[in-house]
The first five atom37 places (N, CA, C, CB, O) and aatype in JSON, in Angstrom:
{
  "aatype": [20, 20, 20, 20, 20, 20, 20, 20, 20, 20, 20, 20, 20, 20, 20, 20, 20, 20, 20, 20, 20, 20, 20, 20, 20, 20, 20, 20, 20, 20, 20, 20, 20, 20, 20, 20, 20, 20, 20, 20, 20, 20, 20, 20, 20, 20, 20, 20, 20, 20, 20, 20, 20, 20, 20, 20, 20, 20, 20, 20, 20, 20, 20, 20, 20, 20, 20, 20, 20, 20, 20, 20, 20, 20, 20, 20, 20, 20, 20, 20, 20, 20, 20, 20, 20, 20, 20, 20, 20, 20, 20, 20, 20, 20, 20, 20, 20, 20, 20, 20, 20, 20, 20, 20, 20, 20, 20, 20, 20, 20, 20, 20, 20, 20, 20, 20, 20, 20, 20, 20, 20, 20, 20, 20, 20, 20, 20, 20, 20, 20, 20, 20, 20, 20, 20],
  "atom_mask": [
    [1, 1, 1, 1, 1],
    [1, 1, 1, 1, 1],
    [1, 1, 1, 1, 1],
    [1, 1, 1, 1, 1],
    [1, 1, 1, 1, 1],
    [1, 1, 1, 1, 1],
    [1, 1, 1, 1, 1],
    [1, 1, 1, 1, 1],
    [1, 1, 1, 1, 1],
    [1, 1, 1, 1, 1],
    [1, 1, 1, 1, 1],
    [1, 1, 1, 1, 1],
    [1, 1, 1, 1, 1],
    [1, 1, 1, 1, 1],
    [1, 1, 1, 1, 1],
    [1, 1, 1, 1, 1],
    [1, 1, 1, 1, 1],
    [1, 1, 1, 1, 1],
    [1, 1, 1, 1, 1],
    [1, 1, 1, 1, 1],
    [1, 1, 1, 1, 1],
    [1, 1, 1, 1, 1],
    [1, 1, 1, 1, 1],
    [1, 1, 1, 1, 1],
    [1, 1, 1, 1, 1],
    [1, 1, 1, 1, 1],
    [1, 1, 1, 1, 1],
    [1, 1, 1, 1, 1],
    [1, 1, 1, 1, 1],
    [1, 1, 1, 1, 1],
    [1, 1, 1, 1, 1],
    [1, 1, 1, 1, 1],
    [1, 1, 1, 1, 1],
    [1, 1, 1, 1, 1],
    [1, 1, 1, 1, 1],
    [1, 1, 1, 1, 1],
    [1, 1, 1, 1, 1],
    [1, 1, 1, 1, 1],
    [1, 1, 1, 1, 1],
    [1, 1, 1, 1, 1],
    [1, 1, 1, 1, 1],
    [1, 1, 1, 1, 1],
    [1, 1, 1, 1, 1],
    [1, 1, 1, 1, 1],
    [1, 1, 1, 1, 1],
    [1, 1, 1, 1, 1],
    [1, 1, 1, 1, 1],
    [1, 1, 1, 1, 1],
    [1, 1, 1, 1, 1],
    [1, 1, 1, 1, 1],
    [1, 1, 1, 1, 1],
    [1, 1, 1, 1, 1],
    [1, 1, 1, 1, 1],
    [1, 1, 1, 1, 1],
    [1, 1, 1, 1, 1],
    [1, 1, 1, 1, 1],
    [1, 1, 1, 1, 1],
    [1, 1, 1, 1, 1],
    [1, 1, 1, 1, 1],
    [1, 1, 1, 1, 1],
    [1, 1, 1, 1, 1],
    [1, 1, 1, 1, 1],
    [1, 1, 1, 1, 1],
    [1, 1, 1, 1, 1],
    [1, 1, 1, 1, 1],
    [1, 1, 1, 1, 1],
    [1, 1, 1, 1, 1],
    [1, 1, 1, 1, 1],
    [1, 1, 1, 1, 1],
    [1, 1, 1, 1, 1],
    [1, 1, 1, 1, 1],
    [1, 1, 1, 1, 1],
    [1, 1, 1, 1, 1],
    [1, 1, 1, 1, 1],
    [1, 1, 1, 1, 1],
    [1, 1, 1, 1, 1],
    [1, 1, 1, 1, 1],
    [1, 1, 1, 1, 1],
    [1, 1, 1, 1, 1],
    [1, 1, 1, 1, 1],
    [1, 1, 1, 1, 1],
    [1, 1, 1, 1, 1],
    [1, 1, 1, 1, 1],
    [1, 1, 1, 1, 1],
    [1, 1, 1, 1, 1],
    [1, 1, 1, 1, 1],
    [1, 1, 1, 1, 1],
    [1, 1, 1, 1, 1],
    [1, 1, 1, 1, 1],
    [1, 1, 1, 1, 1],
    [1, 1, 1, 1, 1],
    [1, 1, 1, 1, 1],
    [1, 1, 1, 1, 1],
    [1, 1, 1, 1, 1],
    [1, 1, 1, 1, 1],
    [1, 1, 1, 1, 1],
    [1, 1, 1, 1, 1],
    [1, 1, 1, 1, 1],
    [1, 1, 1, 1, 1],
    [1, 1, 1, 1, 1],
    [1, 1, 1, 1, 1],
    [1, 1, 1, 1, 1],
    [1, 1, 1, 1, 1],
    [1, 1, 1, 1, 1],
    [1, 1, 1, 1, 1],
    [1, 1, 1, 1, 1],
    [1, 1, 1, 1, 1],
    [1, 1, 1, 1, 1],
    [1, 1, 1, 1, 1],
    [1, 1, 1, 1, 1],
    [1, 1, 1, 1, 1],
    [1, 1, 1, 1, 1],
    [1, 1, 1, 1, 1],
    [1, 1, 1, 1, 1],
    [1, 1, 1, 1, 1],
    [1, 1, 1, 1, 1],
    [1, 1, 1, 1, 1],
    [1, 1, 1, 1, 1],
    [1, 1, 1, 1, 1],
    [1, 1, 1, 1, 1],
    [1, 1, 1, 1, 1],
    [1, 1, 1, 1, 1],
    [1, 1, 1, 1, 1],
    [1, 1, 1, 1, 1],
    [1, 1, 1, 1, 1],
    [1, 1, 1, 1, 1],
    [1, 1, 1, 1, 1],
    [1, 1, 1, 1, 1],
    [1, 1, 1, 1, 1],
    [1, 1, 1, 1, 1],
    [1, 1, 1, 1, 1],
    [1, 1, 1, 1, 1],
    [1, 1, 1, 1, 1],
    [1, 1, 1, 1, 1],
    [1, 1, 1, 1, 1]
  ],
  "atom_positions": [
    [[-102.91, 21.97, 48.39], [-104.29, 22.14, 47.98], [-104.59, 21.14, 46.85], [-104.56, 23.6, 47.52], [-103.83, 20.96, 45.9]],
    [[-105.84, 20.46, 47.04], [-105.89, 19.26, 45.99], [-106.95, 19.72, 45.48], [-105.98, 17.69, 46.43], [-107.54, 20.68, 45.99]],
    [[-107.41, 19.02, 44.24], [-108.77, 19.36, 42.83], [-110.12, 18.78, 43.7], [-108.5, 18.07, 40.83], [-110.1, 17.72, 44.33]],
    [[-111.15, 19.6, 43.63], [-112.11, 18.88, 44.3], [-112.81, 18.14, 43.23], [-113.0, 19.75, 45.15], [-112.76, 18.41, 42.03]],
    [[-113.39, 17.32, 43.72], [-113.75, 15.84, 42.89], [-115.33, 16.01, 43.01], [-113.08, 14.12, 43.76], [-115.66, 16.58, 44.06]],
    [[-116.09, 15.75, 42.4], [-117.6, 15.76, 42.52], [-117.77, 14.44, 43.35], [-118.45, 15.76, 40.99], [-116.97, 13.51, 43.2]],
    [[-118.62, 14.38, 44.04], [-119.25, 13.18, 45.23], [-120.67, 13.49, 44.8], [-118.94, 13.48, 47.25], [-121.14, 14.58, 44.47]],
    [[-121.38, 12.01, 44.9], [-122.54, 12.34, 45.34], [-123.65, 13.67, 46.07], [-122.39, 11.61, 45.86], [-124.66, 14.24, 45.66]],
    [[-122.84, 13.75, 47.33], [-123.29, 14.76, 47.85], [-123.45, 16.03, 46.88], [-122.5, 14.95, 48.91], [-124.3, 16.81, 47.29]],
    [[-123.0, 16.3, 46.01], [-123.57, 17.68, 45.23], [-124.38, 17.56, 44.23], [-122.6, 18.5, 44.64], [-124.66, 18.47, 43.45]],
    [[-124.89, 16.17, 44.18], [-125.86, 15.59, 43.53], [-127.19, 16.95, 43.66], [-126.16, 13.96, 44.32], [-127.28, 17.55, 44.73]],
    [[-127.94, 17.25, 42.72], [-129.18, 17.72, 43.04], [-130.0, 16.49, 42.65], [-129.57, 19.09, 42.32], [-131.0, 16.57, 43.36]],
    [[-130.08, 15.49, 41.95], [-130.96, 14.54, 41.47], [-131.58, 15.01, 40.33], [-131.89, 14.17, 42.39], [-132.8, 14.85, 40.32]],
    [[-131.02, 15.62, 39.23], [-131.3, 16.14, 38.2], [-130.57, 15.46, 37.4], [-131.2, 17.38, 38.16], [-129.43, 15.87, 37.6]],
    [[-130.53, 14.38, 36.34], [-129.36, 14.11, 35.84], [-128.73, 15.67, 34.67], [-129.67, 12.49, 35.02], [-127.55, 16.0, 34.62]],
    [[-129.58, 16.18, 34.09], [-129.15, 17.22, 32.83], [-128.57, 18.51, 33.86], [-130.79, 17.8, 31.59], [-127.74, 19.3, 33.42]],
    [[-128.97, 18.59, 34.96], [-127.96, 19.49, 35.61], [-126.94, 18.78, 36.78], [-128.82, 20.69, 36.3], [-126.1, 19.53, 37.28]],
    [[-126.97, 17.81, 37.1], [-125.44, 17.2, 37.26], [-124.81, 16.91, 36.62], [-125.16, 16.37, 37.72], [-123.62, 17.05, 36.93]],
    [[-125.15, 16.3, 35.24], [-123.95, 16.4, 34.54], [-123.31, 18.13, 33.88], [-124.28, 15.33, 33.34], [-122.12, 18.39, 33.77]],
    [[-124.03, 18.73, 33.65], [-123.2, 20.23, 33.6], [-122.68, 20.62, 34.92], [-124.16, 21.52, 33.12], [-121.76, 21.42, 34.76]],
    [[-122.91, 20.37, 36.13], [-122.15, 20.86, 37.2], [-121.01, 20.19, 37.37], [-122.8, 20.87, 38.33], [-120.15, 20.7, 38.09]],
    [[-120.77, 18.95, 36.77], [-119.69, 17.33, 37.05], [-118.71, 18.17, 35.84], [-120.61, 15.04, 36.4], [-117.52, 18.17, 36.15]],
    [[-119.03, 18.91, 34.46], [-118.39, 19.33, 33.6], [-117.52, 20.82, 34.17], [-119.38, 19.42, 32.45], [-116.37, 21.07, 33.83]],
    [[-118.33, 21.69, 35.08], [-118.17, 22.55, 35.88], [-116.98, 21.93, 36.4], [-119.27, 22.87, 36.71], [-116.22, 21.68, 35.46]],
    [[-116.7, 21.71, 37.07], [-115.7, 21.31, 38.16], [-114.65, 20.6, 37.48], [-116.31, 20.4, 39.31], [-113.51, 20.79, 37.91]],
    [[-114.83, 19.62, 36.24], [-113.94, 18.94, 35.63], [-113.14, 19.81, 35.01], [-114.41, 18.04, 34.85], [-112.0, 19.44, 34.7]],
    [[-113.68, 21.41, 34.64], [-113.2, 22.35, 33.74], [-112.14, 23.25, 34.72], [-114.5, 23.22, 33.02], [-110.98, 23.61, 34.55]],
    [[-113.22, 23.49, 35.98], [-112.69, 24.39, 37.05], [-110.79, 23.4, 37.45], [-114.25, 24.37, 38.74], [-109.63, 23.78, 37.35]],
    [[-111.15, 22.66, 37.7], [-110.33, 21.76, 38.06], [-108.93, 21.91, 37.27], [-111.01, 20.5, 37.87], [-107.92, 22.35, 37.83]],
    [[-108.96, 21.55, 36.1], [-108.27, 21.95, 35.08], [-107.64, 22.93, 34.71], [-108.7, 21.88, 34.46], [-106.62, 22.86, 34.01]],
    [[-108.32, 24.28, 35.24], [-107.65, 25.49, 35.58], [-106.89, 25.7, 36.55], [-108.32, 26.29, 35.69], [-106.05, 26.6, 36.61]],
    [[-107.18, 24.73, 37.53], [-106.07, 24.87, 38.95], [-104.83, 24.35, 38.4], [-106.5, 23.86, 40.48], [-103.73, 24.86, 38.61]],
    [[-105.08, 23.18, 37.61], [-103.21, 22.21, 37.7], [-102.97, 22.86, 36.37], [-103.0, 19.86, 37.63], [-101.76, 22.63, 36.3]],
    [[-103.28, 23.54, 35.21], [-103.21, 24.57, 34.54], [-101.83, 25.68, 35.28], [-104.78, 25.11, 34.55], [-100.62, 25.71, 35.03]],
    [[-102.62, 26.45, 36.18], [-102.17, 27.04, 36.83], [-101.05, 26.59, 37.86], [-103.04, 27.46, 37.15], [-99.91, 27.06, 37.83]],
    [[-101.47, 25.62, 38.77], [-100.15, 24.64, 39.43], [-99.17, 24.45, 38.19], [-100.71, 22.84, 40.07], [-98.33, 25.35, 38.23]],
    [[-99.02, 23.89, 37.46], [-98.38, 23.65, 36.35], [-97.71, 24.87, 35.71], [-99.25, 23.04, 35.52], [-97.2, 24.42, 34.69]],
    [[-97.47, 26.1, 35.78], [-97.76, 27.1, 35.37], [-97.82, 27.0, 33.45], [-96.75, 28.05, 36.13], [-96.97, 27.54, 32.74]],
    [[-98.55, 26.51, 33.12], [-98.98, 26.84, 32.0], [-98.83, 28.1, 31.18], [-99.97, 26.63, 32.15], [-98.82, 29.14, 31.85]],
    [[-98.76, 28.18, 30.36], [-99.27, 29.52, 29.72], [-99.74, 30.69, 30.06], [-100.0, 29.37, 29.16], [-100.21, 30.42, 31.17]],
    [[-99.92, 31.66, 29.91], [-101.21, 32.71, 29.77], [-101.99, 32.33, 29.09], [-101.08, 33.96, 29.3], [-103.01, 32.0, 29.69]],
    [[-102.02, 32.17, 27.73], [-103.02, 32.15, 26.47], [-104.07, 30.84, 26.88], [-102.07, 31.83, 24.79], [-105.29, 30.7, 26.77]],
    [[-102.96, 29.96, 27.42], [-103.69, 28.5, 28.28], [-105.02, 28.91, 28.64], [-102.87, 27.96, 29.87], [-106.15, 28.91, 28.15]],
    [[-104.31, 29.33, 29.89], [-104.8, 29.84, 30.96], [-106.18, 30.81, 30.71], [-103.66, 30.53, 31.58], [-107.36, 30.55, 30.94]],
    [[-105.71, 31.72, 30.29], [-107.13, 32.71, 29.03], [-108.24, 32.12, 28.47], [-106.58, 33.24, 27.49], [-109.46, 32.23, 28.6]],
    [[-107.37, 31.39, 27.73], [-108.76, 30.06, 27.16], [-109.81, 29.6, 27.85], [-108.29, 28.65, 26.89], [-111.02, 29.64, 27.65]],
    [[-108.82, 28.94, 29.14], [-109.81, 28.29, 29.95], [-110.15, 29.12, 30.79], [-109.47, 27.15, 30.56], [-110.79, 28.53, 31.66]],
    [[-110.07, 30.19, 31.0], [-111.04, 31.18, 31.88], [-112.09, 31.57, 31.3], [-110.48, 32.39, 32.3], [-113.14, 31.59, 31.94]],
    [[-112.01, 32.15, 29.45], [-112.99, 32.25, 28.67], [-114.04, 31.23, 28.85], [-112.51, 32.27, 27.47], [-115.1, 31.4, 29.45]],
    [[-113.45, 29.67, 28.02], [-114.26, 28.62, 28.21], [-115.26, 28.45, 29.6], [-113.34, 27.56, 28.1], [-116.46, 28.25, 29.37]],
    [[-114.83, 28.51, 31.03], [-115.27, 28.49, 32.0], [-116.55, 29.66, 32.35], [-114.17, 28.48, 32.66], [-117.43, 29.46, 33.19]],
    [[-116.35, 31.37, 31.19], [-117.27, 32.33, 31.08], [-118.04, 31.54, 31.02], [-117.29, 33.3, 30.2], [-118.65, 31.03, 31.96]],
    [[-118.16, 31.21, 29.54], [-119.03, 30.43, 28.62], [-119.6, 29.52, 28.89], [-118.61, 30.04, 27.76], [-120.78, 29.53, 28.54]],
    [[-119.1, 28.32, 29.6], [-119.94, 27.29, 30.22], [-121.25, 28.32, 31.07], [-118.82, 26.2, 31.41], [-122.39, 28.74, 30.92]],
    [[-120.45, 28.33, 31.72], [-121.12, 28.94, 33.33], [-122.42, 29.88, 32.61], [-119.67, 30.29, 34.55], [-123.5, 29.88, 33.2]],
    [[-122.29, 30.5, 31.59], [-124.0, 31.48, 30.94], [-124.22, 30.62, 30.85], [-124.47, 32.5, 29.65], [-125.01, 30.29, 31.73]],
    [[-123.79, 29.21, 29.62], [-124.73, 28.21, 28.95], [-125.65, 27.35, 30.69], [-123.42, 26.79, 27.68], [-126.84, 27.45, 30.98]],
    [[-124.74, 26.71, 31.37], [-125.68, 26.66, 31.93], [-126.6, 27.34, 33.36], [-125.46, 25.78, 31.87], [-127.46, 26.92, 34.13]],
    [[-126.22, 27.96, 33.26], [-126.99, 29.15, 34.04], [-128.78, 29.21, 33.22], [-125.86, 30.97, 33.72], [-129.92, 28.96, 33.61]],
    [[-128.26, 29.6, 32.18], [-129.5, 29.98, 31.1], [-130.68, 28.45, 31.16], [-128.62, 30.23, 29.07], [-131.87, 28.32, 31.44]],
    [[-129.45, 27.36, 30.69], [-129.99, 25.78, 30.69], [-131.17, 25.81, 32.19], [-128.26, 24.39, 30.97], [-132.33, 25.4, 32.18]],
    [[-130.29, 26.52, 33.59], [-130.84, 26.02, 34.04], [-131.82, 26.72, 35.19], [-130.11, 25.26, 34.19], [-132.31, 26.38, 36.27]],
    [[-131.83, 27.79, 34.39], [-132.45, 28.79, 34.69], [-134.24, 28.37, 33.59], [-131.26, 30.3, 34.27], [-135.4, 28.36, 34.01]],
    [[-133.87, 28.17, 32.59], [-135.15, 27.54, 31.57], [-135.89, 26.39, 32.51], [-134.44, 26.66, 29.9], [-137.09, 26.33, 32.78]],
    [[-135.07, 25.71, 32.83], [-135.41, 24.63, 33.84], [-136.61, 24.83, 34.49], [-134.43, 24.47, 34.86], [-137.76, 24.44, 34.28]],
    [[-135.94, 25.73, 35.55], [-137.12, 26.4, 36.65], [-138.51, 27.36, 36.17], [-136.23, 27.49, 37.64], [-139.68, 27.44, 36.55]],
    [[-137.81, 27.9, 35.3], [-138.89, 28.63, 34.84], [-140.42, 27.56, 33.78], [-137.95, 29.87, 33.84], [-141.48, 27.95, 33.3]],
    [[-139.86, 26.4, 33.82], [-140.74, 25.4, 32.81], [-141.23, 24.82, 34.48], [-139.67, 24.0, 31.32], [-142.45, 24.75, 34.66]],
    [[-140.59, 24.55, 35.3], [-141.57, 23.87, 36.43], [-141.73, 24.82, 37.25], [-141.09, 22.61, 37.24], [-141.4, 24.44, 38.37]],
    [[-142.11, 25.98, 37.24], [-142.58, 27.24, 38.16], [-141.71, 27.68, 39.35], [-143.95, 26.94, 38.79], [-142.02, 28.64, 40.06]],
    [[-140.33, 26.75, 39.58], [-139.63, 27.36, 40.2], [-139.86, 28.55, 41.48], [-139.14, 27.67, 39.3], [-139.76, 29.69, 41.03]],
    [[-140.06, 28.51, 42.49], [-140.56, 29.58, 42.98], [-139.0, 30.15, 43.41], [-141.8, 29.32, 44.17], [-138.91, 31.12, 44.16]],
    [[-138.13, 29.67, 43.03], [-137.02, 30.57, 43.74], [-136.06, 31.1, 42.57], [-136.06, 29.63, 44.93], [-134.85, 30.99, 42.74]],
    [[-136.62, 31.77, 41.23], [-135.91, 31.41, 40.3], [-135.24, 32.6, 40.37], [-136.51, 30.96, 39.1], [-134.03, 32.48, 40.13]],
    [[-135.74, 34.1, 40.71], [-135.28, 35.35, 41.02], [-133.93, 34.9, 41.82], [-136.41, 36.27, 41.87], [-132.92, 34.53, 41.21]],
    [[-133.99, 34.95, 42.97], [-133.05, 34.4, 43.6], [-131.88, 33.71, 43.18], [-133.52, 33.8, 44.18], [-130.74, 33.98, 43.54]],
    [[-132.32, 32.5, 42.14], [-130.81, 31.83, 41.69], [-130.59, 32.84, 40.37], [-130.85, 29.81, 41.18], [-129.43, 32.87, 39.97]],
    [[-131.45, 33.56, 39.72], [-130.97, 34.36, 38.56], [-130.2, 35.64, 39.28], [-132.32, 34.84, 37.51], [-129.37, 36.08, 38.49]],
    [[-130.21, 36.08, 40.05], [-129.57, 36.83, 40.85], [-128.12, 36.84, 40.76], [-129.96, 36.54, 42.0], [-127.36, 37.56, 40.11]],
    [[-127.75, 35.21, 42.09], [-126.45, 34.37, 42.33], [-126.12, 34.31, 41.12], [-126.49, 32.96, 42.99], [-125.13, 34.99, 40.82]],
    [[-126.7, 33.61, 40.16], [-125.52, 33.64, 38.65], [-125.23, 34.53, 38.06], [-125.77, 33.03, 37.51], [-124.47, 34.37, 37.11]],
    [[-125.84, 36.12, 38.47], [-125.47, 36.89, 37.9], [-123.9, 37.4, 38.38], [-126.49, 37.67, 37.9], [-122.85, 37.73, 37.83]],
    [[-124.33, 37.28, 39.48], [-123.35, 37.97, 40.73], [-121.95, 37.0, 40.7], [-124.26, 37.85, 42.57], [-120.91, 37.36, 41.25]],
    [[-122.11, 35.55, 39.86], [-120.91, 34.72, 39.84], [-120.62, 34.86, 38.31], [-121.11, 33.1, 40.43], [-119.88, 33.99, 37.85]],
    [[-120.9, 35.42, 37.8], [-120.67, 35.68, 36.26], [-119.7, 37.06, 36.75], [-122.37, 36.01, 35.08], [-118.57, 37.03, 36.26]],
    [[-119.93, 38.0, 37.43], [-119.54, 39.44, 37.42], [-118.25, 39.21, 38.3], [-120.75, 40.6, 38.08], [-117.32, 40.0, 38.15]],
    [[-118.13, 38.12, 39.23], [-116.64, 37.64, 39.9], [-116.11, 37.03, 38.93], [-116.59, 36.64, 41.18], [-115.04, 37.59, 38.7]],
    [[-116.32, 35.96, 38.05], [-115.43, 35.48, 37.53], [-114.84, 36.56, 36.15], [-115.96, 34.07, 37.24], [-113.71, 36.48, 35.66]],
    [[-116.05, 37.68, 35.64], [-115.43, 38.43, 34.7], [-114.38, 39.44, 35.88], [-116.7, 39.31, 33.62], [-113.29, 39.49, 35.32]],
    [[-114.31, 40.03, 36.87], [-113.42, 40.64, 37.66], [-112.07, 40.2, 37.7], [-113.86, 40.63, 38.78], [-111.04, 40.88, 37.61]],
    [[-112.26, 38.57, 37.91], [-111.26, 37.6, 38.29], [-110.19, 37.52, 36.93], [-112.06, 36.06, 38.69], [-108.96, 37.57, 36.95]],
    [[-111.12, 37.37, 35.7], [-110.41, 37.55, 33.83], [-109.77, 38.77, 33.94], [-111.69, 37.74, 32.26], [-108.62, 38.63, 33.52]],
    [[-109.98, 39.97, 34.33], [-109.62, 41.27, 34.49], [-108.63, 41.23, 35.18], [-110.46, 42.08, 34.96], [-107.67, 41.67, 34.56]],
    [[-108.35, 40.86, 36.38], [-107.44, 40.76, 37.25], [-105.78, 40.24, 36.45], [-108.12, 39.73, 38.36], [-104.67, 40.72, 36.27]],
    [[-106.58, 38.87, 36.15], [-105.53, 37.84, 35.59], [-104.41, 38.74, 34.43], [-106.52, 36.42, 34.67], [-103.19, 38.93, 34.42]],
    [[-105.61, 39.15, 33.47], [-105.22, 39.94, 32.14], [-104.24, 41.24, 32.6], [-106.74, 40.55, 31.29], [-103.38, 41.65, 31.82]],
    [[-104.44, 41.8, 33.81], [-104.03, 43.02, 34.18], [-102.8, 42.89, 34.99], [-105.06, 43.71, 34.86], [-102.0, 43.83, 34.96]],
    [[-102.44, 41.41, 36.0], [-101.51, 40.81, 36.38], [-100.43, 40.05, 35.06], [-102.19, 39.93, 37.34], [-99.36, 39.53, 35.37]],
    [[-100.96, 40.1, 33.55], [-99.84, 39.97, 33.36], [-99.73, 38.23, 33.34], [-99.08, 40.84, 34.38], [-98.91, 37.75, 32.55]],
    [[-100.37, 37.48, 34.03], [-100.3, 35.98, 33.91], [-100.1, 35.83, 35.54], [-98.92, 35.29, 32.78], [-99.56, 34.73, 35.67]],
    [[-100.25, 36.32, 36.66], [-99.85, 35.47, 38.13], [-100.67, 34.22, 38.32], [-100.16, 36.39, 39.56], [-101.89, 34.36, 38.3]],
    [[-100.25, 33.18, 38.47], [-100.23, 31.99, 38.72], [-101.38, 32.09, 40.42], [-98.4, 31.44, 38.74], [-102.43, 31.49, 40.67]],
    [[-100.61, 33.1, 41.27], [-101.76, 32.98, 42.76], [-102.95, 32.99, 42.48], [-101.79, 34.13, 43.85], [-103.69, 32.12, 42.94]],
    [[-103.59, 34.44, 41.3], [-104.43, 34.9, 40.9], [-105.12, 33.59, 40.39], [-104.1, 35.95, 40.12], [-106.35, 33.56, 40.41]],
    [[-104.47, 32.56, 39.96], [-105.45, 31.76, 39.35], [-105.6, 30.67, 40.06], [-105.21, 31.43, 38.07], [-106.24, 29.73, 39.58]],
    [[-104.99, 30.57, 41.43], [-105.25, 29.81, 42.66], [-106.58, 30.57, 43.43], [-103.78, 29.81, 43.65], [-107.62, 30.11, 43.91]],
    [[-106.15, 31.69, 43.34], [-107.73, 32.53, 43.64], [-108.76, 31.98, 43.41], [-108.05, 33.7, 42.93], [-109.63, 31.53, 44.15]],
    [[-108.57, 32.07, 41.69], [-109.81, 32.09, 41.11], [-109.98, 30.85, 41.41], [-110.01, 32.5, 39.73], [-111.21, 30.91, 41.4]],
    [[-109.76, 29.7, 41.67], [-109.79, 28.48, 41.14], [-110.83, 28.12, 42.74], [-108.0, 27.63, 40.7], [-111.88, 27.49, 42.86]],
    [[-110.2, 28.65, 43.52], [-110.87, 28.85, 45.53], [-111.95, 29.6, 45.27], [-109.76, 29.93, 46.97], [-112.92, 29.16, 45.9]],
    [[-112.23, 30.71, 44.49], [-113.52, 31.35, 44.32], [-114.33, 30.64, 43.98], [-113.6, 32.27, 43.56], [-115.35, 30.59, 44.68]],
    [[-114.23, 29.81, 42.78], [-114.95, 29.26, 42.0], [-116.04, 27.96, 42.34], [-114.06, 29.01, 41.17], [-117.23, 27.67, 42.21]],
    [[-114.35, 27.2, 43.05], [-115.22, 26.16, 43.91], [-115.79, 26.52, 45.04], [-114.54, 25.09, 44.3], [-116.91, 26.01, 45.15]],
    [[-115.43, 27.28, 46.06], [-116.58, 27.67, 47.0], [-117.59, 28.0, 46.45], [-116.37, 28.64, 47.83], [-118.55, 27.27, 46.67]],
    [[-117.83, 29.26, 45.45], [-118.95, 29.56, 45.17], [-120.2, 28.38, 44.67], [-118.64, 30.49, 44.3], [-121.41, 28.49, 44.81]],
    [[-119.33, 27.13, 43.96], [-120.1, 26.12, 43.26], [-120.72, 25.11, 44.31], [-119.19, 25.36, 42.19], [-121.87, 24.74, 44.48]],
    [[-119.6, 24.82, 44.91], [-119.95, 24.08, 46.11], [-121.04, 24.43, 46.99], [-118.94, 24.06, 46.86], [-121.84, 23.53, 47.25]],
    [[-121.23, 25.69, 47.56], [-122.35, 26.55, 48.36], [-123.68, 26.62, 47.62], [-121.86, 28.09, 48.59], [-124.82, 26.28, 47.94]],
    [[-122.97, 27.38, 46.13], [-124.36, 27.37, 45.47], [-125.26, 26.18, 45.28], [-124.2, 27.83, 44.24], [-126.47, 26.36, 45.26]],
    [[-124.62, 24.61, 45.1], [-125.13, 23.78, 44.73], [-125.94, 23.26, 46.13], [-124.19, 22.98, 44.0], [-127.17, 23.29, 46.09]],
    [[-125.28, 22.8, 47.38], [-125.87, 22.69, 47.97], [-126.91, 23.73, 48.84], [-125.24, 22.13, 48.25], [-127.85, 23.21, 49.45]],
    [[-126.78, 24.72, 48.87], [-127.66, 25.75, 49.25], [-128.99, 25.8, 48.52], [-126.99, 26.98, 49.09], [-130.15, 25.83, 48.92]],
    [[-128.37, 25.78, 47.19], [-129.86, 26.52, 46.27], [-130.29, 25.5, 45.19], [-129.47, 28.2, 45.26], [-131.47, 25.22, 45.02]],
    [[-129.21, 24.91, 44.41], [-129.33, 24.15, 43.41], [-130.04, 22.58, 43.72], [-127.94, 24.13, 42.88], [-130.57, 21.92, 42.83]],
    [[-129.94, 22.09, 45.25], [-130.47, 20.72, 45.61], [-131.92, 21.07, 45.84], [-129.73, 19.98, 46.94], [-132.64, 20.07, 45.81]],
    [[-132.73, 22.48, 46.12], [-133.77, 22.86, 46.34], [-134.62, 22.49, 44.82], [-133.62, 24.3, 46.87], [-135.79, 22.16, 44.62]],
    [[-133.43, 22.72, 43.85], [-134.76, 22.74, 42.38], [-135.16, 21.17, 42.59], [-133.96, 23.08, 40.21], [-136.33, 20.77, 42.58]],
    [[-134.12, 20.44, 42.77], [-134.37, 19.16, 42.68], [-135.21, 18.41, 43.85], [-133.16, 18.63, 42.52], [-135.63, 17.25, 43.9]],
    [[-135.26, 19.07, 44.41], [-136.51, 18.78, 45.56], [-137.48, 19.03, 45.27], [-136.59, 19.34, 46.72], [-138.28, 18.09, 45.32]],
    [[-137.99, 20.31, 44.82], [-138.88, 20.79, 44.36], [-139.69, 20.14, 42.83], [-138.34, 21.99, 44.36], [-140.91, 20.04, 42.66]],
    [[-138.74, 19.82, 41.99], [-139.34, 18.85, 40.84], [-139.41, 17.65, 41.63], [-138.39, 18.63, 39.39], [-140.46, 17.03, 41.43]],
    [[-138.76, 17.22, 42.32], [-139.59, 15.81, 42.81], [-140.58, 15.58, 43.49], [-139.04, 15.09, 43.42], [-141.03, 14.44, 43.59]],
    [[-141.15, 16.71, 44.15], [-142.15, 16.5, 44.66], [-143.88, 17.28, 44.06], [-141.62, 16.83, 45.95], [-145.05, 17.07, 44.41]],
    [[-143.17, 18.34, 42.92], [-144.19, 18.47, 42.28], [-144.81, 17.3, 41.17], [-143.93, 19.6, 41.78], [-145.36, 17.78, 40.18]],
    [[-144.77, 15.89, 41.29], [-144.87, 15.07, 40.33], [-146.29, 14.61, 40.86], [-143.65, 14.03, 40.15], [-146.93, 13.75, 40.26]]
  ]
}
């Protein structure tokens, strides 16, 4: 299993939210060979925390977003980030309760990027359609 790499393709054409999604993945990423590596726990903890934390900041970032250009789908993506905030706190729970397993954070690491990957092209390339053509 290899680190997925940002491409173009998950581009929304936003630069202030591709670059937090390019930081997303650079972080996510980091938690996999973290984990390949078997690192730490406390490591490992950190960067699951850190990864909480990103993921509100920009959720919120880009959730403000939509709501400043009327967004008509903003329910909807405030929803999904809620619902990927409440897996990845499950996923911290898990980890903490396993004690440190290394699979668990191959899990998480497969959760994370599917979920980012889907979300971005599913929902997240729509904002950026949508600001470009409201101009």
């Amino acid at each position: 299993m290899e680190a997925i790499k940002w491409t173009n393709d998950l581009s929304v054409g936003l630069a202030h939210i591709d670059n937090q999604h390019k930081i997303f993945l650079e972080k996510a990423n980091n938690l996999f060979e973290a984990g390949k590596n078997r690192k730490s726990k406390e490591v490992i903890a950190e960067m699951l925390d850190f990864l909480e934390a990103y993921a509100n900041e920009h959720f919120r970032d880009e959730e403000a977003y939509m709501a400043q250009i009327n967004y008509p789908g903003l329910e909807q993506q405030r929803s999904a980030h809620q619902g990927f905030v409440e897996e990845l706190n499950k996923l911290k729970e898990e980890y903490e309760q396993s004690g440190g397993n290394v699979a668990l954070i191959i899990d998480s690491y497969v959760m994370i990027m599917n979920w980012l990957t889907k979300h971005i092209s599913n929902m997240d390339k729509k904002i950026g359609d949508f600001a470009k053509n409201r101009k």
